[in-house]
RODO-2510 file (C-alpha; in nm, 4 decimals, decimal comma):
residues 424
     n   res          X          Y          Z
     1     x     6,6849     9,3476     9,0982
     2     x     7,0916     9,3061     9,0330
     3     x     7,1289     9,4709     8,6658
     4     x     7,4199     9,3488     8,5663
     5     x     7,5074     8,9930     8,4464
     6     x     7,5465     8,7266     8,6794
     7     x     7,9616     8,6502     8,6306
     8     x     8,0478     9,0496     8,6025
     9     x     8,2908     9,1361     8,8498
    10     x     8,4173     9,4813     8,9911
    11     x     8,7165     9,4245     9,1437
    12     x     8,8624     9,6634     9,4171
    13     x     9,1671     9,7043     9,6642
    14     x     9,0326     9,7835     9,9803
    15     x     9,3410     9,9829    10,1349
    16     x     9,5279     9,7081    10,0805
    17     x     9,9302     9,8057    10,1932
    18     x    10,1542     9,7205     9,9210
    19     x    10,4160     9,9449     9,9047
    20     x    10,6556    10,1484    10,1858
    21     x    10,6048    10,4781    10,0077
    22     x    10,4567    10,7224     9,7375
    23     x    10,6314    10,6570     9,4170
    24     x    10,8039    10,9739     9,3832
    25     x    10,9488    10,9917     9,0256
    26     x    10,6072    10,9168     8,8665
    27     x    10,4202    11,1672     9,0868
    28     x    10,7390    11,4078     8,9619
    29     x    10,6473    11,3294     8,6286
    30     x    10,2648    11,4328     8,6386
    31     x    10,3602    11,7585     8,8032
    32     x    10,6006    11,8357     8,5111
    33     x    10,2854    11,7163     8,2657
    34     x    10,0250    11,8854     8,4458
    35     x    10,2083    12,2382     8,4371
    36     x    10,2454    12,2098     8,0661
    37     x     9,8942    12,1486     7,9989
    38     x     9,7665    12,4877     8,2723
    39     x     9,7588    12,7236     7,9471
    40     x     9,4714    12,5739     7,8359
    41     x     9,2185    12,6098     8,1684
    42     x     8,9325    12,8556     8,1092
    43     x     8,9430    12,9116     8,4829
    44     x     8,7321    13,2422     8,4978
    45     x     8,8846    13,3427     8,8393
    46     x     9,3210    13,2418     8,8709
    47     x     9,4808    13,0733     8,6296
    48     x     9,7005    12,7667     8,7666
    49     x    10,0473    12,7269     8,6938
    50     x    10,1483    12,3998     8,8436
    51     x    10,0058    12,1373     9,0517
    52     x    10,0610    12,1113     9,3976
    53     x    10,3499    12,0533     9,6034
    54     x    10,2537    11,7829     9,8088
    55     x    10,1787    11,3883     9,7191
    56     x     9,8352    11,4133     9,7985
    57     x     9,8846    11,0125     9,9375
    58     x    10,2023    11,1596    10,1328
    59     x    10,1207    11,0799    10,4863
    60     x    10,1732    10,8258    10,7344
    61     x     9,7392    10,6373    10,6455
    62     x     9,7810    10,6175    10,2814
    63     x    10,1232    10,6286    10,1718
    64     x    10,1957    10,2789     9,9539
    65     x     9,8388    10,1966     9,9815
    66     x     9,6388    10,0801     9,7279
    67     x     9,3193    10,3064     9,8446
    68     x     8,9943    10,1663     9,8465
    69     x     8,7993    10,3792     9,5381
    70     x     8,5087    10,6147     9,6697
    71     x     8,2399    10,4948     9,4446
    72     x     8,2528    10,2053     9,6305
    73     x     8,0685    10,3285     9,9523
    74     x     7,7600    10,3414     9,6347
    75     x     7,8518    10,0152     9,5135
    76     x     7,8772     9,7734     9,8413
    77     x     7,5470     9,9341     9,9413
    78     x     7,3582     9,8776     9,6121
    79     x     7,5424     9,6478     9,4333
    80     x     7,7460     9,3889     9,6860
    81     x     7,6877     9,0769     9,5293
    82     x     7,8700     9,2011     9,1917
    83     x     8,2269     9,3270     9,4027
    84     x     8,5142     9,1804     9,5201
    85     x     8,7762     9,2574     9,7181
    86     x     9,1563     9,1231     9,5874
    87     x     9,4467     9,1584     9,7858
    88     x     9,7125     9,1452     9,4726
    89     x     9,7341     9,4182     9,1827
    90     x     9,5317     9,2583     8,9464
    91     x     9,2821     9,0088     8,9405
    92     x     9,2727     8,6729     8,8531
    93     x     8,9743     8,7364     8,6112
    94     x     9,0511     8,8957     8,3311
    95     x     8,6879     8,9258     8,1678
    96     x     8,5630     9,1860     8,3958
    97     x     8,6762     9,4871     8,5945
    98     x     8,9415     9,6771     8,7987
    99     x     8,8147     9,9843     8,9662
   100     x     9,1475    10,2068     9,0962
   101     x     9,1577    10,5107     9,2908
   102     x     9,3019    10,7671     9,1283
   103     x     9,5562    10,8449     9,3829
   104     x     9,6450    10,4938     9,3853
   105     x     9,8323    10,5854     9,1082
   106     x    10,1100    10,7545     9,2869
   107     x    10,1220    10,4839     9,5415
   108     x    10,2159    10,2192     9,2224
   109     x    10,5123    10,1007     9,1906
   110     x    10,6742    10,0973     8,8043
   111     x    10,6179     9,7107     8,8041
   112     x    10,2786     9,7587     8,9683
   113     x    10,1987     9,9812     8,7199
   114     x    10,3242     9,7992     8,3933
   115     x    10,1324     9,5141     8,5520
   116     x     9,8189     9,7098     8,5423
   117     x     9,8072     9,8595     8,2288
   118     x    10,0373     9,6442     8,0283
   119     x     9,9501     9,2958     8,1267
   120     x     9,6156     9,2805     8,2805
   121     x     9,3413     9,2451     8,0012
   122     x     9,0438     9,3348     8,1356
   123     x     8,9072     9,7019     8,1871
   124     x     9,0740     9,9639     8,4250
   125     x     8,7885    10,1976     8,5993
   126     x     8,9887    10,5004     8,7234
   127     x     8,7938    10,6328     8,9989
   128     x     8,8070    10,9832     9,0639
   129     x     8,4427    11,0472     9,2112
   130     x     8,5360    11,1955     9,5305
   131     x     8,7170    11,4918     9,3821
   132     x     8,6339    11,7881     9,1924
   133     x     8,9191    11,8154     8,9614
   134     x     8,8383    11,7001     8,6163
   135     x     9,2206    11,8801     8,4628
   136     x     9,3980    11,6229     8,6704
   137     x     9,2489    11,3200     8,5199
   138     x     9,2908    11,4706     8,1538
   139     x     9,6381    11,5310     8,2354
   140     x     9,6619    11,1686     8,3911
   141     x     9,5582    11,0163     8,0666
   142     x     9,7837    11,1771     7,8309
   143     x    10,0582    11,0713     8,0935
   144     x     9,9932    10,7360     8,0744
   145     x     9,9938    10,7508     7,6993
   146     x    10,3085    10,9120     7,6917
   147     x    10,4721    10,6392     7,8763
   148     x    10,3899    10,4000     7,6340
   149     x    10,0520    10,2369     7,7481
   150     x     9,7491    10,1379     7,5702
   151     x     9,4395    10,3154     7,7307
   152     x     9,1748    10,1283     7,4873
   153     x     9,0374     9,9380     7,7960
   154     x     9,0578    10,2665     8,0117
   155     x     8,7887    10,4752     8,1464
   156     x     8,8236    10,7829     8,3831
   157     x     8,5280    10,8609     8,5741
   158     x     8,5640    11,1973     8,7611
   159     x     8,2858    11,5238     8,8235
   160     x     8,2217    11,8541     8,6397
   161     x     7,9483    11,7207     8,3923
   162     x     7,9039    11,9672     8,0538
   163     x     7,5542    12,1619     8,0684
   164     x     7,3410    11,8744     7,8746
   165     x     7,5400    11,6161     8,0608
   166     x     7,6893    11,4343     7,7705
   167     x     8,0214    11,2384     7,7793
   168     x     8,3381    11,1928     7,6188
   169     x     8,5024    10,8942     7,5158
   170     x     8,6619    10,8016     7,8068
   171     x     8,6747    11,0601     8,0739
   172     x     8,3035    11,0038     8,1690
   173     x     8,2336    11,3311     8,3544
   174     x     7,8779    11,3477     8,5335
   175     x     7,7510    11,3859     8,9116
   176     x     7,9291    11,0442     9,0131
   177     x     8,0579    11,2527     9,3849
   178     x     7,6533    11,2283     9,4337
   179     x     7,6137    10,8420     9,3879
   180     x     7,9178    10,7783     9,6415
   181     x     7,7711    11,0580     9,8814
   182     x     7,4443    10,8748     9,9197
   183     x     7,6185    10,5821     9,9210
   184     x     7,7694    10,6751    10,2572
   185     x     7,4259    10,7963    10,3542
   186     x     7,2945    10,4162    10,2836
   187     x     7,5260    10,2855    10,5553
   188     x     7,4523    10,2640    10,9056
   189     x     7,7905    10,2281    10,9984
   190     x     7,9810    10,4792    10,7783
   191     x     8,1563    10,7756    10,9494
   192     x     8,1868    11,1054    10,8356
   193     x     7,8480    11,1014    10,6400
   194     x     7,5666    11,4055    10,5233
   195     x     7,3112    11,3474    10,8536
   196     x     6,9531    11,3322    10,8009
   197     x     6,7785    11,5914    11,0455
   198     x     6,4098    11,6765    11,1930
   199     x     6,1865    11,8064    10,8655
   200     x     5,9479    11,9680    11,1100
   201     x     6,2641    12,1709    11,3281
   202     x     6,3931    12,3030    10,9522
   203     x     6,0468    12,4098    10,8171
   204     x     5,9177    12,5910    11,1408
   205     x     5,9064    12,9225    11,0794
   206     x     5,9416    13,0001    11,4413
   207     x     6,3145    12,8830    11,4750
   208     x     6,4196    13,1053    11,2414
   209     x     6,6503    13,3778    11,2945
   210     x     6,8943    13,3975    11,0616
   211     x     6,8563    13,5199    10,6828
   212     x     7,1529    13,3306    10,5464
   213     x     7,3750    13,0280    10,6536
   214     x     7,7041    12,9847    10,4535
   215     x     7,9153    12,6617    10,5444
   216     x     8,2139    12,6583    10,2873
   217     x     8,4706    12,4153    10,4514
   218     x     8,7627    12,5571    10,3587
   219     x     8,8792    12,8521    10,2232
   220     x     8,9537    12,9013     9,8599
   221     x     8,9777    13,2313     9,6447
   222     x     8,6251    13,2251     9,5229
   223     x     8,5027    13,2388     9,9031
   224     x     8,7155    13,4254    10,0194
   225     x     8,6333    13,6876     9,7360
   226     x     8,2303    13,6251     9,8014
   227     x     8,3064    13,6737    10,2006
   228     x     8,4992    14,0036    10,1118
   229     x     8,1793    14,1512     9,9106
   230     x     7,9327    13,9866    10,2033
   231     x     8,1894    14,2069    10,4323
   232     x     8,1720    14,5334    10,2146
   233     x     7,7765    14,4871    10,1785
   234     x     7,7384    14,4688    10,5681
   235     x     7,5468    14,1289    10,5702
   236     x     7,8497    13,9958    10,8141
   237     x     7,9681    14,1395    11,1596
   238     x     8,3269    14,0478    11,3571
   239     x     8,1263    13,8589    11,5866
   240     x     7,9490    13,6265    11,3714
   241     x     7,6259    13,6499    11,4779
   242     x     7,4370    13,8850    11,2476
   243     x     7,0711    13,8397    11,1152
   244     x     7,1677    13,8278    10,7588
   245     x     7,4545    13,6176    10,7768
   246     x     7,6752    13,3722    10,9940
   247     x     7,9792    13,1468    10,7980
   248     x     8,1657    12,8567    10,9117
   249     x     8,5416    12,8779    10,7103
   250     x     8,8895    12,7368    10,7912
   251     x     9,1889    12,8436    10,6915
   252     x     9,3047    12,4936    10,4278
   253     x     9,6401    12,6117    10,3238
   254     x     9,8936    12,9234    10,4898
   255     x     9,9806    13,0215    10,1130
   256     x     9,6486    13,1042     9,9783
   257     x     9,6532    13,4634    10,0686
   258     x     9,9379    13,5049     9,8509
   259     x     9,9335    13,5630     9,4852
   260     x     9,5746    13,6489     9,4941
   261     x     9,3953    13,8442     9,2473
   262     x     9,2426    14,0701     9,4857
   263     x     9,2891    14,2488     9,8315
   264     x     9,1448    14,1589    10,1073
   265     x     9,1868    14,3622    10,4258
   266     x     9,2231    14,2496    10,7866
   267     x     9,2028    13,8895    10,6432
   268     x     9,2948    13,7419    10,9413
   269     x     9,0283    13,8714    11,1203
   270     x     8,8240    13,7195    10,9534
   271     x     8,9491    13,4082    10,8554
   272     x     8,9543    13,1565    10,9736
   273     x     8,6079    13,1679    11,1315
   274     x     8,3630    12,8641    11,2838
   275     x     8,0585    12,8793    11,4069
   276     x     8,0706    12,7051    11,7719
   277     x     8,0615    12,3053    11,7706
   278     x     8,1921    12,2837    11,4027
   279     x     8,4402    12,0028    11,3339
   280     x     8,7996    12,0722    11,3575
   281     x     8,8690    11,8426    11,0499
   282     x     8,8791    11,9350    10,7498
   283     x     8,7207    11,6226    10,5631
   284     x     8,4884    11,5898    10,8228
   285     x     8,3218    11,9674    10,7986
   286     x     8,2568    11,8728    10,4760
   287     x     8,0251    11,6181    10,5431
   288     x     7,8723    11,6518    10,9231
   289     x     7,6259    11,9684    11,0162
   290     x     7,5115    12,1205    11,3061
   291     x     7,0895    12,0839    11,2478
   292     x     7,0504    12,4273    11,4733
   293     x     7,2545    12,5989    11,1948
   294     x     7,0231    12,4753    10,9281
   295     x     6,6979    12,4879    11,1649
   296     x     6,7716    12,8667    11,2484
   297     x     6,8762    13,0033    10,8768
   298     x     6,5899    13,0858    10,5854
   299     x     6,8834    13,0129    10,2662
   300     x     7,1543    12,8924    10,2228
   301     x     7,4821    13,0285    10,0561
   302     x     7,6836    12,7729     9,8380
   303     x     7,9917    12,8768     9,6969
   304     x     8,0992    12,5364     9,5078
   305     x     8,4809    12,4500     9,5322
   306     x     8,7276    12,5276     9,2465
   307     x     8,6811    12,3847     8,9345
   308     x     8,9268    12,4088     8,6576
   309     x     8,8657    12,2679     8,3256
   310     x     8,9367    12,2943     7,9357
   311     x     8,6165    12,4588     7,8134
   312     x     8,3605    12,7013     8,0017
   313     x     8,0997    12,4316     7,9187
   314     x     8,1110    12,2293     8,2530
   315     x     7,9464    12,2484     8,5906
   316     x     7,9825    12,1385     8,9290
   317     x     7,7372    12,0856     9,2103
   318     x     7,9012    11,8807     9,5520
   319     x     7,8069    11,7818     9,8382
   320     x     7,7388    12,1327     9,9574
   321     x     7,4623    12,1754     9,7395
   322     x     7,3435    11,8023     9,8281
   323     x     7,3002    11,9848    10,1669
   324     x     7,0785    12,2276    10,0688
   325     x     6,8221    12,0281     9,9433
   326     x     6,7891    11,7842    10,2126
   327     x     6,7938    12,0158    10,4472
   328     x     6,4735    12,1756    10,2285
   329     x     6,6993    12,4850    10,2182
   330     x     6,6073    12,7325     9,9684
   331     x     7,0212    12,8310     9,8390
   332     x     7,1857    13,0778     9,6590
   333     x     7,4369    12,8377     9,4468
   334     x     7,7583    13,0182     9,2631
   335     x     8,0876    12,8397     9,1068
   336     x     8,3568    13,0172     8,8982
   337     x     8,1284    12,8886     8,5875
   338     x     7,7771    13,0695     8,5478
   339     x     7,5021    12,8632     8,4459
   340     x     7,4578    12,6612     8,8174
   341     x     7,1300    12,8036     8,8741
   342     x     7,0017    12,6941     8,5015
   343     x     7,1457    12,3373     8,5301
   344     x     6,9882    12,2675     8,8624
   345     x     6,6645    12,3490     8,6294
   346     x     6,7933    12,1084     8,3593
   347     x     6,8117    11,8338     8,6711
   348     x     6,4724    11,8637     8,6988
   349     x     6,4909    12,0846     9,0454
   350     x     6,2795    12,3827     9,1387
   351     x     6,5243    12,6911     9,1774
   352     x     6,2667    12,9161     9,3537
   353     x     6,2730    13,1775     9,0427
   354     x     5,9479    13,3422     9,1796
   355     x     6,0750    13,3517     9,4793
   356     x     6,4888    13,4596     9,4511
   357     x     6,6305    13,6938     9,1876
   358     x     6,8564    13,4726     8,9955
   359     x     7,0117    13,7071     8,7414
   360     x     7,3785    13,6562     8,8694
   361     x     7,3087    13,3233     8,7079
   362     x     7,4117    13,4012     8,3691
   363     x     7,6879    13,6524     8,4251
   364     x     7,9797    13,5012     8,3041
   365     x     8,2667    13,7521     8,4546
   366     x     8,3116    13,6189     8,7981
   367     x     8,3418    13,9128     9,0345
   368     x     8,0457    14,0928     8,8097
   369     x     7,8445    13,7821     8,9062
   370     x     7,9472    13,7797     9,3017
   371     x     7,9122    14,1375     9,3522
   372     x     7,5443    14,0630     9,2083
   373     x     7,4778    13,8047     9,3943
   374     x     7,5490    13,9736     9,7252
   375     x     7,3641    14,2581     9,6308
   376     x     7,0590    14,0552     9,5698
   377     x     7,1285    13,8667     9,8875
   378     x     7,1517    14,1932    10,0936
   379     x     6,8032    14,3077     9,9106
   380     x     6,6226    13,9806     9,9384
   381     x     6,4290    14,0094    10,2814
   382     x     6,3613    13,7543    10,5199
   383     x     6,0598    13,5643    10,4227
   384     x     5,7153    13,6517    10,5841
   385     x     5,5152    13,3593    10,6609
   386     x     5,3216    13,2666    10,3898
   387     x     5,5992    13,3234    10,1221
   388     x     5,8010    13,0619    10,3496
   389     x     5,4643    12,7875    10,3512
   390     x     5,5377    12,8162     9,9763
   391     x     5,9153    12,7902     9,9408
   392     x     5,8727    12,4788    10,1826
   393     x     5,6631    12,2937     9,9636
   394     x     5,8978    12,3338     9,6804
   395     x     6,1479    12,2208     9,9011
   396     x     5,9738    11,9452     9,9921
   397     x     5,9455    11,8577     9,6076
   398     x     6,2548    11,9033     9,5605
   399     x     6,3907    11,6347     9,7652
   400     x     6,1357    11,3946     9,6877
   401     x     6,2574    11,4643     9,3235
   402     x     6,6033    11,3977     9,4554
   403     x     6,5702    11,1061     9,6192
   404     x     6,2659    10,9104     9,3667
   405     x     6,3696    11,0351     9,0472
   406     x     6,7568    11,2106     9,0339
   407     x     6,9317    10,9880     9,2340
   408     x     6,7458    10,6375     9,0785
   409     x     6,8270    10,7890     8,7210
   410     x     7,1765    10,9133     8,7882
   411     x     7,1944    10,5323     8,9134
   412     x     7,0473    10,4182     8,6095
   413     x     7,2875    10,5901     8,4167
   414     x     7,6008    10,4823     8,5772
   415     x     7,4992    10,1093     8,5154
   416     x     7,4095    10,1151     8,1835
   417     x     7,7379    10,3429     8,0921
   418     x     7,9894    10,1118     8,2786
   419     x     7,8240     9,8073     8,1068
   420     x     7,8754     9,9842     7,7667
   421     x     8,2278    10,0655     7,8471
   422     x     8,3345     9,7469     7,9723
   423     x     8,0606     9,3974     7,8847
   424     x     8,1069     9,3102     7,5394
***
């Protein structure tokens, strides 16, 4: 049954080529606004001082494009009848609603721009669902407000939901990278989406041999920090192929050993580091698996990607720790926030407390809470067989809760917020 009302509208560009280039100046100006604003992150691990150097739309598949927004890979699978592709700036219907990517907004010209938020009357959905950076849309609005524009038809819709999962006026923070994840999933055709692999091959006790699998994508300080402790607590060898614990990292960006707020020795040796027939691509390791990995490992280690925000009170689960529980993977989940463990709970998922020691969970000093993790990692023994029949039937629970009652309600929620926001 369609919820919403029979002549509502999304409107989307579907990388539609507008422009020759990135508009420069503008993306100029949000670096200059962003770096003003770093001060106030309560970033519990580095403390960011600008953004970064690079357009992120600066290369040769995106640059002038108006992008096609991320939430709608949920959308055209749920939802088709109410979206429609335009192949101008703005629509001709005014009444209803214009979903942009975020990083279109670099790829706008000034006109393009003015004609956007100056003339068009209907509401603006700034999608930002695919990333984790919740300081870059806050920075975004107050940019846009500087310049002269009236937001009151505005909404920002990015990750990082607070604790109880309540939202602001109009940067709507909640688990919207988990709508456009399964949305993918929906879609025969989609590349580049989470697989769904043999239940019977990842429950058998008998293929396992591994204590702990850690896929991380790329490298970032918090992993690189937890992979330094794993290395110091002996739960990881040279050659990657010790009982406790394999990893699958690459090396994102040359800089990132620099300027870091700890030592890490012989670094190269052990970064970067993939486990064999793991995707070259960046984007894509994020996404595909290899089911052996998953069929051969007892847990899971999640170290979420960097989150910078205003307040300690947000949290961030991606598609990492999506992974985990369709792969019925019991995980040990840590982000530069503590409080992950507990707001899986308050989700309504099972977090194997009689089963896992979770009192890094509410450590709030970051390398306190990673050294405590690995240590309880490195004491945790592999499961015997009966204490595994009973960690797979939570498992099992917990992806039926996923997919019957999280997903539908998260769903639920998304409709009946957007309609608020933007069907008087």
């Amino acid at each position: 049954m369609n919820p919403f009302p029979e002549s509502y509208r999304l409107f989307y560009h579907d990388n539609l080529s507008v422009n020759k280039n990135y508009n420069y100046s503008f993306y100029d100006l949000f670096r200059k606004k962003y770096a003003q604003h770093t001060s106030q992150l309560t970033n519990h691990v580095i403390k960011e001082t600008e953004y970064q150097d690079v357009c992120e739309t600066d290369n040769d598949e995106v640059r002038g494009v108006f992008i096609r927004p991320t939430i709608m890979f949920w959308l055209l699978n749920r939802y088709p009848e109410v979206t429609q592709a335009i192949t101008t700036p703005i629509p001709p219907d005014e009444k209803n609603v214009l979903v942009l990517n975020w990083l279109t907004l670099f790829n706008l010209s000034d006109d393009d721009r003015d004609m956007i938020f100056g003339l068009y009357k209907g509401h603006v959905f700034i999608d930002d669902t695919f990333e984790v950076h919740p300081t870059r849309t806050y920075v975004m609005e107050m940019l846009l407000k500087d310049l002269g524009y009236n937001l009151d038809k505005v909404t920002f819709w990015t990750n990082c939901p607070t604790p109880d999962n309540r939202f602001e006026k109009s940067i709507i923070r909640h688990n919207w990278l988990h709508l456009q994840e399964y949305g993918r999933m929906l879609n025969e055709t989609t590349r580049f989406k989470i697989p769904v692999f043999d239940d019977d091959k990842l429950l058998d006790y008998e293929n396992k041999k591994y204590k702990v699998l850690s896929l991380n994508g790329h490298s970032t300080y918090p992993r690189e920090y937890i992979l330094k402790e794993a290395i110091k607590a002996g739960l990881v060898n040279k050659e990657n192929n010790s009982n406790e614990m394999r990893y699958s990292m690459v090396d994102a960006w040359k800089k990132l050993p620099s300027h870091c707020w700890f030592k890490f020795p012989n670094r190269n040796e052990w970064v970067p580091r993939m486990l064999p027939n793991d995707a070259d691509e960046l984007w894509i390791r994020d996404r595909t698996s290899n089911s052996t990995w998953w069929e051969e490992s007892f847990f899971n280690l999640n170290v979420e990607t960097n989150l910078n925000w205003i307040t300690p009170n947000v949290r961030l689960i991606t598609e990492k720790w999506m992974k985990s529980i369709l792969y019925l993977t019991p995980a040990f989940n840590i982000g530069e926030y503590p409080g992950l463990e507990e707001y899986h709970k308050y989700l309504g998922f099972n977090n194997y407390e009689n089963h896992i020691d979770r009192r890094y969970d509410s450590i709030d000093d970051f390398a306190t809470r990673c050294k405590t993790m690995i240590q309880i990692i490195k004491d945790t023994p592999m499961p015997d067989k009966k204490q595994w029949k009973m960690m797979n039937r939570i498992a099992i629970q917990n992806r039926e809760h996923f997919y019957n009652f999280y997903i539908p309600e998260l769903e639920k929620t998304f409709i009946s917020t957007l309609l608020k926001k933007t069907y008087k």
